[in-house]
Each structure stands twice: as C-alpha cells, then as structure tokens.
N, C-alpha and C positions, 0 to 999 in steps of 0.2 A: 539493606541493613548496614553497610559499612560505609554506604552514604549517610545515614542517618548519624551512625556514629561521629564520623568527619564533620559533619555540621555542630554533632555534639561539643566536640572538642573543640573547635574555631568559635564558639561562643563564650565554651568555659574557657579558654584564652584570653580571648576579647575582654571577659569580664576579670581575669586575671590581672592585668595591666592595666584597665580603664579603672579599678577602683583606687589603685594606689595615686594611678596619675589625677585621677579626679582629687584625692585628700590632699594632693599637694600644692594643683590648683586654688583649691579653695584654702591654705596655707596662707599664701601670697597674696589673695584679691579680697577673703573678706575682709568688711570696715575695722578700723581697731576700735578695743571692746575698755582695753585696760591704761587709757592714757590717762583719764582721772584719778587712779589708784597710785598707790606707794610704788609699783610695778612702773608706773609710768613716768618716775625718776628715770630710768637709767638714760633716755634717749640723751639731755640735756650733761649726763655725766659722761656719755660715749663721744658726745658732739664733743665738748668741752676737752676732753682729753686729747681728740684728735686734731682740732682745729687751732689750740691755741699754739700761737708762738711763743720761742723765747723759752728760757729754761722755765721750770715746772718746778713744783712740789708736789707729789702724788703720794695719795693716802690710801691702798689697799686694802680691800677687807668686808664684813657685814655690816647690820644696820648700825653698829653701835661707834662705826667711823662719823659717819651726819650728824647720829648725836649727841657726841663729845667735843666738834670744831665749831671754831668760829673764823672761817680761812679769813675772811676779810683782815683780822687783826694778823695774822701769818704774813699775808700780801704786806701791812704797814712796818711789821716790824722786820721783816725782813726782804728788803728791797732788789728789786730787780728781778725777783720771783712769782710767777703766775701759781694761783695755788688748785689743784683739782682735788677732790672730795670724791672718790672713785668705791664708796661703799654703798649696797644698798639693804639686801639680805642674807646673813648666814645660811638659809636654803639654798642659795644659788650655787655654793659650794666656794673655797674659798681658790678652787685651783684654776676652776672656770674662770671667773674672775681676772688670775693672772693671765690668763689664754689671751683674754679680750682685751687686755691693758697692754699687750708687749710690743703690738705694733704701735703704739702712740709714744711710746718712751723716746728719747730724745739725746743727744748727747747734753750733758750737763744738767738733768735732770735727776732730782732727788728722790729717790723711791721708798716710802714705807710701808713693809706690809704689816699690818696691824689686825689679824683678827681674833677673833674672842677667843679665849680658853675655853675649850669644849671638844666631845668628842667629833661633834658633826664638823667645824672649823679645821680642825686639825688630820682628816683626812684626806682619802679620795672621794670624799660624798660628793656626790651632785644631783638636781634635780631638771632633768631636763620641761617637767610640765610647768616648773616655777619661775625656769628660762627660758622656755618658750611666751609667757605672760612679758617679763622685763624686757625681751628683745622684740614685742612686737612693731613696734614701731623704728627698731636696724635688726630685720631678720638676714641680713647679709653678715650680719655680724657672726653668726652661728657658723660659721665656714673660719673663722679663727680660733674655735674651739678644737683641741683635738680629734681623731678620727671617733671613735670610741665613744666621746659625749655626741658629737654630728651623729654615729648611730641611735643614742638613746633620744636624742631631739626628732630625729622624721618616726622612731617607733610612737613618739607620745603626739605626732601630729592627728590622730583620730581621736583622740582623747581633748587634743587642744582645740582644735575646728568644732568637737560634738558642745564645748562650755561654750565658745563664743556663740552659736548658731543660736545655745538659749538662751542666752541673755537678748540678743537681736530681734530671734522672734519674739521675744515680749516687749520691745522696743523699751527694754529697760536696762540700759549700763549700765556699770557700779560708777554711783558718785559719792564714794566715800564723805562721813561729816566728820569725823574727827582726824587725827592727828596723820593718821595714814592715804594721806593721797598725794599727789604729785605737787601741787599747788603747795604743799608744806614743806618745796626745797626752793634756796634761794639758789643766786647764778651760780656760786663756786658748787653747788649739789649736799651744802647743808642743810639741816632742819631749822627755818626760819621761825617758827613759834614759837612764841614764849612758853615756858615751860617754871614756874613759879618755885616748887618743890616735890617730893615724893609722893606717890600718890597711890603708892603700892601697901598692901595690907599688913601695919608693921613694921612698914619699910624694905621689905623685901618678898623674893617673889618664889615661894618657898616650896614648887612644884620644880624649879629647875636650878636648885643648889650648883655654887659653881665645884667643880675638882681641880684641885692642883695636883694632876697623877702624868707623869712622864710616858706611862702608859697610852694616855690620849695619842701621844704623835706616832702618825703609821711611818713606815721608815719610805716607804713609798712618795709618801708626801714631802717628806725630806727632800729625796731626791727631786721632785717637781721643784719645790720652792729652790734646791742651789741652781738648777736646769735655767728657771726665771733670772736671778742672782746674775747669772753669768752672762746671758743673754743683755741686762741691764747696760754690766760692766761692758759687753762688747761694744754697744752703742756707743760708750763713753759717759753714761752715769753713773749715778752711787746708789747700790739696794741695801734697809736695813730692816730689820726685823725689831717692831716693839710691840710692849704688852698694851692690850687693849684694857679701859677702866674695869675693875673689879669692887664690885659688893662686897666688902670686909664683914658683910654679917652674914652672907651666903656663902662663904668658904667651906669648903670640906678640904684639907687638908691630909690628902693621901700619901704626898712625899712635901716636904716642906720648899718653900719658892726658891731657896738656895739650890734644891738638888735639881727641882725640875730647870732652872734656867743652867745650871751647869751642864745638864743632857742637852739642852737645846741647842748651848754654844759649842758643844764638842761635835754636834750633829752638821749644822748647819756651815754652809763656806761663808759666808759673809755677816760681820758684825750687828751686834744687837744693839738699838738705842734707847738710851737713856738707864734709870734705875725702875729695875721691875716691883721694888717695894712702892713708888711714888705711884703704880696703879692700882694700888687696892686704895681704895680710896673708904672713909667712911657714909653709911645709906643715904643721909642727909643729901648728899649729892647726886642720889639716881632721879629718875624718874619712873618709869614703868616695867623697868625691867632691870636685871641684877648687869648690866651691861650697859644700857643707857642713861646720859647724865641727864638732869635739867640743865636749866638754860646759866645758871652762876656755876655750875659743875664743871659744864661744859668751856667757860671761859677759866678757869683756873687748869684745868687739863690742857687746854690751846696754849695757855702759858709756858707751861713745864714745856710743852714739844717746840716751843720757839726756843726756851732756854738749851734743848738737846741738839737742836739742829744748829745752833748756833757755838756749840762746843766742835760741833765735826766741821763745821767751816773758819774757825778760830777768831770769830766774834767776837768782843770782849766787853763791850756796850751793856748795859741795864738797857732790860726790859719793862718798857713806860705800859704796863698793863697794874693796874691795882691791884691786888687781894680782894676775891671776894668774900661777905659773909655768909657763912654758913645757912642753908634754909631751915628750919624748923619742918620738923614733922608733922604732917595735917592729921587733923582730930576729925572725929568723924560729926559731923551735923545735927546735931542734936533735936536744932530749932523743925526738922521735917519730922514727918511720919507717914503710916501707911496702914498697912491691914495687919492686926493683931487678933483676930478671929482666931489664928490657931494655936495662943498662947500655952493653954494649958494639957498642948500635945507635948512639948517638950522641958529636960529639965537644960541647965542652965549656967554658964560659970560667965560670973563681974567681974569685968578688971577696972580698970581705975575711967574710963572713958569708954565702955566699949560690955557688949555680949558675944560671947560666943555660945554656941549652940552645944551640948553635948551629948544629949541621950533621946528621943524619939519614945517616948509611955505609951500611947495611942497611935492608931494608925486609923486613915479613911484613904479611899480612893483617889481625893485631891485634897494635895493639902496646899498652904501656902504658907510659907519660911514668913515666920512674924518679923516685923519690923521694929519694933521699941520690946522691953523690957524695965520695968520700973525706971523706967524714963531717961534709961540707955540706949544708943542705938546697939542693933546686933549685927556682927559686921561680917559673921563666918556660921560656918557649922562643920565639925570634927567629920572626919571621912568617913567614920563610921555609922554614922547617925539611921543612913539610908540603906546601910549596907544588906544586902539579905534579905529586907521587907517587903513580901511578894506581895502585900496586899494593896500599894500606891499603884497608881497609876499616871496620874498628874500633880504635876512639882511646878508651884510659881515661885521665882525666886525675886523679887522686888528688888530696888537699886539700893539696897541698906548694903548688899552682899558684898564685900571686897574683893574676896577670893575663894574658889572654889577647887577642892583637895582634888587630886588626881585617885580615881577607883572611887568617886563617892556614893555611884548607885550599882556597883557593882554586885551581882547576883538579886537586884531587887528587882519587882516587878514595873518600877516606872520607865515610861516608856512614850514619855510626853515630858519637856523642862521646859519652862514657858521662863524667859529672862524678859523683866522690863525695862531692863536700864537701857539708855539711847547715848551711852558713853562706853561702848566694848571692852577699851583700854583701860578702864577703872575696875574691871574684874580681871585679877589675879586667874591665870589657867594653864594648867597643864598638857601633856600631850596625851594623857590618859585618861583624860576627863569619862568616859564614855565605856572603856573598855570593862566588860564582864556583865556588857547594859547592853537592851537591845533599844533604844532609845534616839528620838528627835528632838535637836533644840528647834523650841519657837519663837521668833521677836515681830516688833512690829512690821509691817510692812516697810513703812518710812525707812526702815534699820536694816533691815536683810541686807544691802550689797554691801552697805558699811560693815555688819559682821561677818560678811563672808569675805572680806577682803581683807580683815582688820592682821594686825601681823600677830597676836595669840590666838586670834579664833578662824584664822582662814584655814588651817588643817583642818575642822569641821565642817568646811563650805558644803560637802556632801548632805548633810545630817540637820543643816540649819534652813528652815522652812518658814513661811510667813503665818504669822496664825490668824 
C-alpha cells in the first residue's frame, strides 16, 4: 500500500513539473504564427531601436504613433537624427512598452512618450496574451518587462501555445489583407499605406468616445512614467510627454484640456511637448479610428512635432514641409447594392446621403439588414433595433454597414451574425458588440484570420468562425 502510494506520488510529481516545463518548451520552439499580422511589427521596431547608432528620436506609445508619422520627413528635417516609431498597440499597455524601450535609449537621445487619451493608456493595463503574440519573434525581450508582467506572460503561455497549435494544425496562419499586417510598416516602424481620407461612419467611431477626464491617470502610472523619465535623463537624454492626435468630434469633455493638462504637469517630473490644443485635430484627418490619422493627417501632425522638437533644441529654420489640404469626408456608394428582401421589415430615417435603420416591425428567424432604401445606401442600424427580439436567430449584415452600436443584440435571441464585408476596418465596433448576446460572428473563410487579427475585431477572435 504505501508502495503503491510512493509511486503514486513520484508520478503525480513527475506530471507536476513536466507539464509546465513541457508549456514552456513548447513556448520557445513552436514555428511563429504571428509575423504576418500587425503583432509582427514590433520585431523590426525592437531591432531598430536597439541597433541603431547615433542619437535617436523615439516615439513611445500605441497604434496611433505609426499612424500619425512620417519619420522619414523627421530624419530630413532634422539632421543628424535616426528616427524610431516605437508604437504598435494600446493593448500592450503603455508601461510595457517603456519596460522594453529603456535599454535601447542612448545618451543624446530624444524620447517622447505619446500615448492615447484613454483609460487603458493611462494605466497599469497590460496584456500579456497581446505581448506574448508581439514579442513572438524577441521572446527574450519578455525578461525586460518587470517582474509582475514576466509573471502574467508564463501564466498566459497555455493560452498562447493552445492559439498557435491551432492555427498550425490547420496549416493556416493569419495573413492578414488589409491594413493590419506587418508588411503595412515601413523601415522607421510607420504605417506605409496610403490612407486617402476618413472612412469611419460619420467620421467618427462613436463606440469609443474619447474623455478628457484627469481621472484617467492612475497615480501609479505616474510614478512608472517619472521612474522611465529619470532613467532617460540618467543615460544622458531628454524624455517628453505629448498629446497624441484627437477626434474633435469624439470628445467627451469631462474636465476641460486646460485642467487635465495642468494635472498632468504638476504630476509628472519631466516637460510636456508642444501645445495640447494643436492635438485635437478636426475628423477630416482620421482615418479608422478617433486616434488614427490618414495619410495628409499624418504629415501635418509630423510637422507640428518637427516644429516642437525643434523649439527644445533651439532651431530657428522653417520647416520646408507644405500644408496639407484637408480630405473630404467619403459618401457612401451609391452606384452598388445588395439584398433588399427584408425591406419592409423595417422602419427608417433619410439623411441627406445615407439610411439609417430605426425600428425592427416584423420579425423572422433570419433576417438580412437591407442594403438600399429608395435609392440610399443604409449605412447603420440604431442599437436598439435588435434589442430584446427573441425570435431572430440569424443576422446577415452586408458591406452597406459602417458601424455597428455596442449592446446591439443584447437580450435578443440571435445567435448567428453572418458579416460580408472583406474590409473589417470599414465597420465601425465596439468592445461590447456581443455582450447580453449569446452569439457568433461569421465571415468568409478567405476573411477569418484577417478578422481575427484585425485591431477592432481581434477582441472577438474567440467568437468569430468561418461560415
């Protein structure tokens, strides 16, 4: 018997230690999964940081660092300066980030951190399952994180090994087709695509209003970013803190930008650059999100931060960059169409270019969100349309849709969203798309890794299926 037991126990040991060490194995040696994706930026913005010689200009922060620069023009107009583009995703967290930037920093080196106004920026958030994808190809990087995210990165290595193995065994990696893959950053770790104009429903992306509420900044974080600050300054460079672009038509104005940037300055040890007003910029200038510019946005923005940086080094030269013009707002397509089968399920409000959906009269099992309306396109539907209605089951939504409301089938019976569009980034989405819904999205096959990778719809990667 207490032989039996002893063996018992020397096994449940055995398997005690062999499973962790097997998750971490397999950590290290499977193939990488995520070097085609947006994820698969950072290796070239890691190499970049660490390899280049010579003083730097380094740009801290999330996605909306890539797509507000054009370093090249940085490098011309301000010479003798190597420029890094060191953002990729506000999921990664924005202290991680500093973690992994502080050994590259340099004497003589210019540091701004720049991330979004938000509450997830402005914390301790971190994502270690979002940094384990980014750092798959420098997982040694992960050991210059502090202690505390190194623990949250080996707890999410079961979770990170169990997405890669299925992607592998179906010998299908995500190769992203639009905007979010790796191939869409140029050498400095900008967003090289053209980016024409707005393309967001409106012009804004009205699931994730920005706040200007001083409340955002945890005091915790404070302290990280003077800790970073100081660390800079030991090196022998200069750290500054600026506001990243803002959507003037997505503001929520909690404390007005005078009082929050006054909190920020009496908070923070080291200087803020430039004028916080010249970052609310008007929509004209985004692109997909109330944080990212297009492509003329983004060089009017690279402007201003040459003319800032060139105030703290006492530059006094004009800046040989043009004025760009403003882009016009896109209309929605008139000349296409689609399935209008379930017209006269719903009623309906016109605006000048455009339907929006308002009321739900009839219900069937599957419906499918009509595309034209006396010979408008219909480009949304109100959140409540769906709300409540136990009697759907399946929802197609055609590529007429621009945006879709956060809570929109909340307490309703569907439980199937069939999305046709093969452009993810042209539907407007929230982080509560789903929630009070027991429901799957479905897209094409061609489409699945693209919307599971996409940066509004990879939070759903769970939930999104091939149909």
């Amino acid at each position: 018997m207490k032989k039996g037991l002893l063996i018992l126990g020397i096994v449940s040991l055995v398997a005690l230690v062999s499973v962790p060490l097997t998750m971490n194995v397999l950590y290290f040696s499977l193939p990488d999964v995520y070097l085609h994706t947006f994820y698969g930026g950072m290796k070239n913005k890691i190499d970049r940081l660490y390899q280049t010689s010579g003083k730097k200009i380094v740009i801290i922060g999330g996605s909306s660092v890539p797509f507000s620069l054009d370093s090249s023009l940085i490098k011309e107009c301000l010479d003798g300066y190597e420029v890094v583009d060191f953002g990729l995703y506000a999921a990664l967290g924005t202290n991680a980030m500093l973690d992994l930037a502080k050994d590259g920093i340099k004497g003589g080196d210019i540091v701004i951190v720049s991330p979004e106004i938000s509450k997830q920026t402005l914390s301790m958030y971190f994502n270690p399952l979002e940094m384990s994808k980014a750092l798959e190809r420098n997982k040694d990087m992960l050991f210059k994180l502090n202690g505390k995210m190194q623990e949250g990165m080996i707890a999410a290595i079961p979770s990170f090994n169990a997405e890669k193995i299925s992607y592998l065994s179906k010998g299908d990696i995500p190769m992203p087709k639009d905007i979010y893959a790796s191939s869409s950053f140029n050498e400095y770790g900008d967003i090289k695509v053209t980016r024409e104009g707005n393309i967001m429903f409106g012009g804004i992306d009205k699931n994730n209003p920005i706040s200007i509420d001083k409340a955002l900044i945890e005091d915790e974080f404070i302290k990280e970013l003077n800790n970073f600050a100081k660390t800079v300054k030991d090196k022998g460079g200069e750290c500054y803190f600026r506001f990243s672009p803002m959507n003037a038509s997505s503001i929520s104005y909690k404390d007005d930008l005078r009082t929050f940037y006054d909190y920020l300055d009496e908070k923070i040890s080291f200087g803020i650059l430039g004028d916080p007003y010249k970052a609310i910029m008007e929509k004209e200038w985004f692109y997909d999100t109330n944080f990212h510019l297009n492509s003329p946005g983004a060089k009017m923005w690279t402007k201003n931060l040459i003319n800032d940086i060139k105030v703290t080094l006492n530059i006094t030269s004009p800046t040989p960059i043009k004025d760009e013009e403003k882009p016009p707002l896109s209309s929605p397509d008139d000349s296409k169409d689609g399935d209008n089968s379930f017209l006269d399920f719903f009623e309906y409000e016109e605006k000048e270019n455009e339907v929006v959906l308002t009321k739900l009269i009839k219900e069937s099992e599957d419906i499918i969100v009509p595309y034209k309306y006396n010979g408008k396109i219909i480009t949304s539907f109100n959140d409540d349309v769906f709300q409540g209605k136990k009697g759907i089951r399946e929802i197609t939504i055609q590529d007429n849709i621009r945006l879709l409301y956060d809570y929109s089938f909340s307490g309703s019976g569907v439980n199937k969203i069939v999305i046709s569009n093969d452009r993810p980034n042209s539907i407007g989405v929230g982080d509560h798309l789903l929630n009070g819904a027991n429901a799957y999205i479905y897209v094409d096959k061609d489409n699945l890794n693209t919307y599971k990778t996409s940066y509004n719809w990879a939070k759903y990667a769970p939930y999104i299926r091939a149909k």
